[in-house]
Wavefront OBJ file of the C-alpha trace (Angstrom):
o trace
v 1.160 -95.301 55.329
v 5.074 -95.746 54.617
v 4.248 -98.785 52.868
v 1.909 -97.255 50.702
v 4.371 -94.368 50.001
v 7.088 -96.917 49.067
v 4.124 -98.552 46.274
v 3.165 -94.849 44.707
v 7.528 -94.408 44.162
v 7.997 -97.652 42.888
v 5.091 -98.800 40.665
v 5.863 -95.805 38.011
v 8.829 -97.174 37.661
v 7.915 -100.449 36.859
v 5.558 -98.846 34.327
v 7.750 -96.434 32.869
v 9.974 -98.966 30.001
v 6.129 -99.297 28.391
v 5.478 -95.531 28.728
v 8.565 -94.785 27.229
v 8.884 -97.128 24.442
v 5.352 -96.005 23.359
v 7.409 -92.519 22.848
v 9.745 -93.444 20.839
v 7.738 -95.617 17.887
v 9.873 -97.824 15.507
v 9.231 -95.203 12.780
v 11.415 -92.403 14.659
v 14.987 -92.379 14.810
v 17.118 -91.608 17.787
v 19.114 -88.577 16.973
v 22.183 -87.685 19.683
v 19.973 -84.690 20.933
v 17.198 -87.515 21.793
v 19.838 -89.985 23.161
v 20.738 -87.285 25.584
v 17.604 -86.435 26.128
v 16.063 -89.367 27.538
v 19.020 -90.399 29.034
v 19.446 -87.301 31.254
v 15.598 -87.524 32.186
v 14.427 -91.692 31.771
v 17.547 -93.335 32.612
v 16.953 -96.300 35.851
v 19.921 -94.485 37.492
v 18.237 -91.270 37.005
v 15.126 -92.470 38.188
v 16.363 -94.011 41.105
v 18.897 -90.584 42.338
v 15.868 -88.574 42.382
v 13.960 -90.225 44.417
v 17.245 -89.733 46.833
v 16.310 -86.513 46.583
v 12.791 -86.975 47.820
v 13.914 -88.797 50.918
v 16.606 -85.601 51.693
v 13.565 -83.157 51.327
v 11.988 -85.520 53.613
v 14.135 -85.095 56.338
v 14.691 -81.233 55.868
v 10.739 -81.453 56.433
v 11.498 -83.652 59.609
v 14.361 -81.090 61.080
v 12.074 -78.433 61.004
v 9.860 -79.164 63.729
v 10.417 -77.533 66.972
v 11.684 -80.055 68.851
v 12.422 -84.192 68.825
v 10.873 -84.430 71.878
v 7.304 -84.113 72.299
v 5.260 -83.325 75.337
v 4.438 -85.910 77.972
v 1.030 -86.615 79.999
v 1.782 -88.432 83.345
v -1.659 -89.481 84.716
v -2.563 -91.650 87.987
v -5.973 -92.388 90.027
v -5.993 -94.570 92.562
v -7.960 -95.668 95.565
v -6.176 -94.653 98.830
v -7.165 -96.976 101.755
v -7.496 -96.198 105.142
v -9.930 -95.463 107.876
v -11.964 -93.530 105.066
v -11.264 -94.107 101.588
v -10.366 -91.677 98.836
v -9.378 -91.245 95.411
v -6.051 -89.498 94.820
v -5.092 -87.795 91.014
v -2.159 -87.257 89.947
v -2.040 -85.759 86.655
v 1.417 -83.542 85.082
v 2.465 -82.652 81.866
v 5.870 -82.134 80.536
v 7.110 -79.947 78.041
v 10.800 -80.018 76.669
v 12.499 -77.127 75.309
v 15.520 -77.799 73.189
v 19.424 -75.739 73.863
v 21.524 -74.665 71.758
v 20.090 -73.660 68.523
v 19.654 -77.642 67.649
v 16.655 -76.968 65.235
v 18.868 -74.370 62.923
v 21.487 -76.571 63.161
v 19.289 -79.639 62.334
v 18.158 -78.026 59.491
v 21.222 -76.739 57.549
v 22.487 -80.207 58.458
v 19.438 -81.635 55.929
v 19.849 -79.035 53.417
v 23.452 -79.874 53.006
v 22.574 -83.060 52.712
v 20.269 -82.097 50.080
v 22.406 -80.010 48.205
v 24.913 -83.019 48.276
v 21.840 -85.270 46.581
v 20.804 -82.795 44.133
v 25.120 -83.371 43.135
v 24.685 -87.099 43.038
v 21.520 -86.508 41.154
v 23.442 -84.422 38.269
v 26.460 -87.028 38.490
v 24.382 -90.294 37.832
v 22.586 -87.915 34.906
v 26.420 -87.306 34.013
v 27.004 -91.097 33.767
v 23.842 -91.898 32.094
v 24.209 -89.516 29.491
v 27.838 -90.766 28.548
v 26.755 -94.459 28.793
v 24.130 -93.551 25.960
v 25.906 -91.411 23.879
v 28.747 -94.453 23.750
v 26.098 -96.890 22.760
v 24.843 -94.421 20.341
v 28.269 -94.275 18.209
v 28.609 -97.758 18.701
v 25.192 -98.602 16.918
v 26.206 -95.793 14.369
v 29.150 -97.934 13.663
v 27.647 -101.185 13.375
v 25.556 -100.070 10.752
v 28.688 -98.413 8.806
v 30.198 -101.750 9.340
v 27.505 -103.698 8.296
v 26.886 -101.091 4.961
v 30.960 -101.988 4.200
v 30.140 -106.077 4.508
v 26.987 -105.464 2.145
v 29.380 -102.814 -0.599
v 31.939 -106.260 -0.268
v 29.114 -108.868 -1.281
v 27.798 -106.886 -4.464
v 31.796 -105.939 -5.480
v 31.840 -110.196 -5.061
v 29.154 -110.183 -7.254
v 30.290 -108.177 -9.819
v 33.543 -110.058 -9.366
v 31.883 -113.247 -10.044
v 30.163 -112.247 -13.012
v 33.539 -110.877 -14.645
v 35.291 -114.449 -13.903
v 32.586 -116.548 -15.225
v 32.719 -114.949 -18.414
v 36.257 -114.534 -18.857
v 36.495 -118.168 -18.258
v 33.720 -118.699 -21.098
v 36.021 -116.360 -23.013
v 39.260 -118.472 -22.036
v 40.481 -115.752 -20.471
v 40.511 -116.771 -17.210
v 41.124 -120.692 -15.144
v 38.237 -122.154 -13.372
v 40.394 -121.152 -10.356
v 39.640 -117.544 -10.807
v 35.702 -118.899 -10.517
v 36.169 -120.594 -7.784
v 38.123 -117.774 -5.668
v 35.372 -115.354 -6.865
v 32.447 -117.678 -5.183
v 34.290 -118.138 -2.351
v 34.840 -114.400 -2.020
v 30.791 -113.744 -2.227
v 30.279 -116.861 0.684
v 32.640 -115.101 2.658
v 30.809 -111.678 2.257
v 27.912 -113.263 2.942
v 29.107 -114.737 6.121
v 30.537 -111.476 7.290
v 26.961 -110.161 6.611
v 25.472 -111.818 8.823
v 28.119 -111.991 11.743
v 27.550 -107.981 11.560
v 23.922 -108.251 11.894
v 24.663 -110.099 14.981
v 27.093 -107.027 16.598
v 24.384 -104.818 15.272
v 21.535 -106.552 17.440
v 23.364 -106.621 20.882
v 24.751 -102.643 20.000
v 21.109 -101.716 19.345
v 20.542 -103.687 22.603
v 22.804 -101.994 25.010
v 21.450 -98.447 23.351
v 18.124 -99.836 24.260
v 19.015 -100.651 27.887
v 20.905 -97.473 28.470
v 17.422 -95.569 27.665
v 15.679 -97.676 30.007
v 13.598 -99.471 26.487
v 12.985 -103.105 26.851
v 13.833 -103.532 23.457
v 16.625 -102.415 20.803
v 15.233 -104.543 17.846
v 13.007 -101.578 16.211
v 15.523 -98.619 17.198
v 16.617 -96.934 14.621
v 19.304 -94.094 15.327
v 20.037 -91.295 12.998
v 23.678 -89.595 13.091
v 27.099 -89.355 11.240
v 29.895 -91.333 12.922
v 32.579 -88.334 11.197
v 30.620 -85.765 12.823
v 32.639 -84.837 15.928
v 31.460 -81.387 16.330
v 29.780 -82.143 19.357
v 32.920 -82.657 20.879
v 35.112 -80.276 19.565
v 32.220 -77.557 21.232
v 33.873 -79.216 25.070
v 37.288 -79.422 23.919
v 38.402 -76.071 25.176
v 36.584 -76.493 27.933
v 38.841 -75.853 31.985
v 36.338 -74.879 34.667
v 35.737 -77.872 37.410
v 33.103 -76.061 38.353
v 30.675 -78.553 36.222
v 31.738 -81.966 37.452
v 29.097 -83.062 39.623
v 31.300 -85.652 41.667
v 33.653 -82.949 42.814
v 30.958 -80.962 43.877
v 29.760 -83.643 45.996
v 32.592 -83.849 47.315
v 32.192 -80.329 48.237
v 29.133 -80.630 49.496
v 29.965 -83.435 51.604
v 32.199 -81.103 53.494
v 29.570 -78.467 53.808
v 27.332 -81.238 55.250
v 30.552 -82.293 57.852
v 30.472 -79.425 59.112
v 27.348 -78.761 59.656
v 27.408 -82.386 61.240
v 29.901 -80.709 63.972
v 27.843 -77.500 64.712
v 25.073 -80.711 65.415
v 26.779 -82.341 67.603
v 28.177 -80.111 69.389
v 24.340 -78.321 69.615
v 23.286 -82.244 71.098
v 25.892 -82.433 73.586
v 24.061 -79.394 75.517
v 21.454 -80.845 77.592
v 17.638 -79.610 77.136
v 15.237 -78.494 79.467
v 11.645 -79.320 80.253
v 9.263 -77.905 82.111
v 6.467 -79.603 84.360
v 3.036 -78.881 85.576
v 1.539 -81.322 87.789
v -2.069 -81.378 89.494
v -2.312 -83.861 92.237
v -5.646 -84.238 94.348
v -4.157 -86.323 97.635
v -6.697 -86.781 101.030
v -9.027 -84.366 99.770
v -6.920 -81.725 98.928
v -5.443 -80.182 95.576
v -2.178 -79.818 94.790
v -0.291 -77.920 92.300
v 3.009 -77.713 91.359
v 5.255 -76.524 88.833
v 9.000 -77.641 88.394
v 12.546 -78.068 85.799
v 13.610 -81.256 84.574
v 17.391 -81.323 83.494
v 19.845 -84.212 82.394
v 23.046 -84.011 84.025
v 25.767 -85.351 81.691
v 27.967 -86.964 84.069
v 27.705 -90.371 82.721
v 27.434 -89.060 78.759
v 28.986 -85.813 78.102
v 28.233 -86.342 74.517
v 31.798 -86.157 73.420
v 32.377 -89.368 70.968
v 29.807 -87.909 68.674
v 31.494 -84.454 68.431
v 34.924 -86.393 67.578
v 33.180 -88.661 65.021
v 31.370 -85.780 63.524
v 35.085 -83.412 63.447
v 36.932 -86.628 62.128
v 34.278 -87.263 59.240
v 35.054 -83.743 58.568
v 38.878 -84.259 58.335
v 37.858 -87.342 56.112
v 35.765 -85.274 53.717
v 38.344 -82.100 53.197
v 40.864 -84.743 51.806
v 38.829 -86.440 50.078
v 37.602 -83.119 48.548
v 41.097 -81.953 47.914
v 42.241 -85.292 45.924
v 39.013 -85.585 43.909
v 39.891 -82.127 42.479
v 43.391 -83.151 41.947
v 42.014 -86.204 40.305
v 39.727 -84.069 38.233
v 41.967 -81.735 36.727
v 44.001 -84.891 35.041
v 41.542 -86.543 34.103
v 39.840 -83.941 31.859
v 43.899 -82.844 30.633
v 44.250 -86.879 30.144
v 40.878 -87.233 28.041
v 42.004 -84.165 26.115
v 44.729 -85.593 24.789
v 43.279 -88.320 23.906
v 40.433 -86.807 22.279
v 42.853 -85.125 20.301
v 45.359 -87.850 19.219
v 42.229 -89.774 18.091
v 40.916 -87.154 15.805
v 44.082 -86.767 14.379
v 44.367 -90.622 13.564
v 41.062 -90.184 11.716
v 42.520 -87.106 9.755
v 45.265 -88.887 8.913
v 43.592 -91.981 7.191
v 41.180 -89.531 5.864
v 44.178 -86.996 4.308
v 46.510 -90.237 2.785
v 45.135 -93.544 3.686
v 41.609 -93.898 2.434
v 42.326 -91.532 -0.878
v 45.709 -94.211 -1.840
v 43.645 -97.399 -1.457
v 40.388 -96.459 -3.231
v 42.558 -95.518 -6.310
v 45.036 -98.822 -5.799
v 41.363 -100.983 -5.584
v 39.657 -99.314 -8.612
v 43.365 -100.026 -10.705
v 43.595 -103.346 -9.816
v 39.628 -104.161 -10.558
v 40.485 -102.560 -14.069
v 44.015 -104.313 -14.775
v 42.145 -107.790 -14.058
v 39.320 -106.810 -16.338
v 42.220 -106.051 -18.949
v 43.702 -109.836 -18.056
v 46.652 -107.527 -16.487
v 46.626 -109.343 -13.154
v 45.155 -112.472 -12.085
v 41.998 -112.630 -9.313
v 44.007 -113.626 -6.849
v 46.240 -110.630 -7.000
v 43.318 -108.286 -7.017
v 41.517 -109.854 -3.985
v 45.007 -109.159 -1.989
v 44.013 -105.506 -3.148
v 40.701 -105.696 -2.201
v 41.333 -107.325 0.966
v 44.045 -104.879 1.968
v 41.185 -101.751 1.026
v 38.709 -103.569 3.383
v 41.170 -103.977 5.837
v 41.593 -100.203 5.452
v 37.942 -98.908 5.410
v 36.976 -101.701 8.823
v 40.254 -99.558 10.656
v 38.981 -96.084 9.542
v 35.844 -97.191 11.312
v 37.308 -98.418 14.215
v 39.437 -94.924 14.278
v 36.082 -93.220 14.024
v 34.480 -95.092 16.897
v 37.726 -94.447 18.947
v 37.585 -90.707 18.350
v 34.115 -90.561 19.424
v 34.420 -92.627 22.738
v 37.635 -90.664 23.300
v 35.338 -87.682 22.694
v 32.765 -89.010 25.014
v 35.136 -89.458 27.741
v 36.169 -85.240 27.149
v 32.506 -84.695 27.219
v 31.953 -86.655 30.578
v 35.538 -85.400 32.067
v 34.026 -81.771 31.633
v 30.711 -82.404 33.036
v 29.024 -80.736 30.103
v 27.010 -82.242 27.190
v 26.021 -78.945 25.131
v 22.756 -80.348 23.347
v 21.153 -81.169 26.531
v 22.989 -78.850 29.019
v 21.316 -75.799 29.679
v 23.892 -72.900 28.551
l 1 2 3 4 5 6 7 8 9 10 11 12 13 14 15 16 17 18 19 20 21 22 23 24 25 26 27 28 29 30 31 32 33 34 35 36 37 38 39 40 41 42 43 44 45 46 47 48 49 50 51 52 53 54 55 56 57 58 59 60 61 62 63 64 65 66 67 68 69 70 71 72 73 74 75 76 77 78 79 80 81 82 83 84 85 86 87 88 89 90 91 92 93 94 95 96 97 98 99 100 101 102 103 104 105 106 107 108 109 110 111 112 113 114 115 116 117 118 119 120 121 122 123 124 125 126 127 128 129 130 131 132 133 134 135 136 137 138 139 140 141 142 143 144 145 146 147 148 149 150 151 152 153 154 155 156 157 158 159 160 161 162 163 164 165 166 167 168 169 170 171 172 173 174 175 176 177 178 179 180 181 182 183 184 185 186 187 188 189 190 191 192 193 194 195 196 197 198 199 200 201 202 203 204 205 206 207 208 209 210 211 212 213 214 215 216 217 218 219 220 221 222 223 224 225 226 227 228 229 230 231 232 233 234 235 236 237 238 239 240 241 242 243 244 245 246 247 248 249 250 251 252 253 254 255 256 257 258 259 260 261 262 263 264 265 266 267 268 269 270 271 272 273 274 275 276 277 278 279 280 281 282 283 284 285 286 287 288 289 290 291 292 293 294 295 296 297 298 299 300 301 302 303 304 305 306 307 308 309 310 311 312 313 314 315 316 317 318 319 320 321 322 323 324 325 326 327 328 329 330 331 332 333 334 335 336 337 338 339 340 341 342 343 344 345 346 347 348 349 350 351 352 353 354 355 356 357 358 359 360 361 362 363 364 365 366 367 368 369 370 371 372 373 374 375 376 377 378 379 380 381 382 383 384 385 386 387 388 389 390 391 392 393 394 395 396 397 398 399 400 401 402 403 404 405 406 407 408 409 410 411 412 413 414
């Protein structure tokens, strides 16, 4: 029976990359409320804490029976020899009755271990979710990058075309022709490489959602859209980080775990009723059975149980500590990254877009020579490929808030 149990919770899972990818056809894009959404729900890790959950509801389901112990039938029959021959019986049944309120104690021992689960549960959701949403931006920016590498081939192009006829014209050395062809190979080149950092971001999106395969995703989304985050930035309470509050749990469940032990160390009682049928007559008899701790006073456990309490209070206490500055930390990043994008956005991006479209007209005037304007054009590049990188940096900075918090608002329920 367990083995068939352990088949029904695993073979869904194997199934469950095809059932999902048939959700999700090429056609569709992955918008960030999707990406959360099927991360929170279809992620392996998931997957995988609740059926953790399962197995704690399991043994809340095994702490509520009455007791461990179940009754026991003695039985003998045997010939007794002698002079005459008879048959003796001896038949008894014993019934154990458990001390010390160990069933109540059993039980809120498995429900804080549930409760502690259910945590886990919310922080692997936690981690899944900010695991996606990374991959997510990342994708968004490969395709921004790979958009810039395809605007610097047809510029090439155009830049081509100008140099070949000004050279016609004898306006312009071979050598301008020459830089200008290189210029388009090297776009081209750069094409391709990004089609390559496209495929393995698409990839690691894919894997994140538990797809086994990123090649038709398509994802929908503005990488300069960071109002997701700013909706977490003000965010303070601890109350919604998961891992503390397992941490909390876990010394709700110590405890418990003492009130246990301490409930075990109390012996039980049974109770016996015999029948015995010995040289023709019956016999019946009724008596206590009782364990006398002298040998095993059941005092390690206790001490375990009150040390793994000790263990969990400080651990509970330093995890908060930890908590509180790590969401002040990711703040401040989150903040000092949007501020480098508003920056280049403000002064940088403005200044070299108007330096670029001056020098592309001064060489079309025979002001400046190609060479001179692809040390513009390079520099703008330069420029746009670091606003990108800024972008992606504000969003995994804003990512990290969102995780530090415990709270992604599209998915989270208010």
């Amino acid at each position: 029976m367990k083995n068939w149990i352990r088949y029904i919770l695993v073979l869904p899972g194997l199934f469950l990359p095809m059932v999902l990818y048939a959700q999700i056809p090429g056609g569709v894009p992955l918008t960030l409320s999707r990406v959360i959404e099927l991360a929170g729900t279809k992620s392996p890790e998931v997957l995988l804490a609740a059926t953790r959950i399962a197995e704690e509801e399991g043994r809340i389901t095994g702490a509520q029976v009455r007791s461990l112990e179940n009754p026991k039938l003695e039985a003998a029959l045997g010939p007794r020899i002698g002079p005459t021959t008879t048959i003796d019986v001896d038949v008894g049944v014993e019934i154990p009755f458990e001390r010390g309120g160990k069933r109540d104690r059993r039980i809120a021992a498995a429900r804080a271990g549930l409760q502690r689960e259910k945590h886990a549960s919310d922080n692997a959701r936690r981690q899944a979710i900010a695991i996606a949403v990374g991959a997510y931006y990342r994708v968004l920016q490969s395709e921004e990058r790979l958009r810039l590498t395809e605007d610097r081939k047809a510029l090439a192009e155009e830049l081509f075309r100008v140099a070949r006829e000004r050279h016609q014209g004898g306006d312009a050395p071979l050598f301008d022709v020459n830089l200008a062809q290189a210029e388009m190979s090297r776009a081209e080149s750069a094409i391709e490489s990004e089609k390559g950092f496209l495929a393995r971001a698409r990839a690691v999106l894919a894997a994140s959602l538990g797809l086994p395969s990123g090649g038709d995703l398509r994802v929908e989304g503005d990488l300069k859209d960071r109002s997701f985050f700013d909706a977490v930035s003000s965010e303070t309470s601890l109350d919604k980080r998961p891992d503390l509050l397992i941490t909390l749990a876990e010394v709700d469940a110590s405890r418990a775990g003492i009130a246990l032990a301490e409930a075990q160390a109390k012996p039980d009682i049974a109770f016996r009723v015999g029948y015995r049928h010995e040289e023709g007559d019956d016999i019946i008899q009724a008596g206590v059975s009782v364990p006398l701790p002298f040998f095993n006073p059941g005092k390690g456990p206790v001490q375990e149980a009150r040390a793994r309490s000790d263990r969990a209070r400080i651990d509970a206490e330093a995890r908060k500590a930890a908590v509180s500055f790590e969401i002040e930390g990711a703040r401040r990043s989150y903040a000092a990254a949007a501020e480098s994008v508003r920056l280049l956005e403000k002064d940088g991006l403005p200044l070299q877009r108007e330096s670029e479209a001056m020098a592309r007209e001064s060489y079309r005037a025979g002001k400046i020579n190609l060479a001179t304007l692809l040390l513009v054009r390079r520099d703008a590049l330069d420029t746009r490929r670091e606003y990108l990188e800024r972008l992606l940096e504000a969003a995994e900075a804003g990512v990290d808030l969102a995780a530090a918090v415990g709270r992604f608002h599209r998915s989270d329920n208010p």
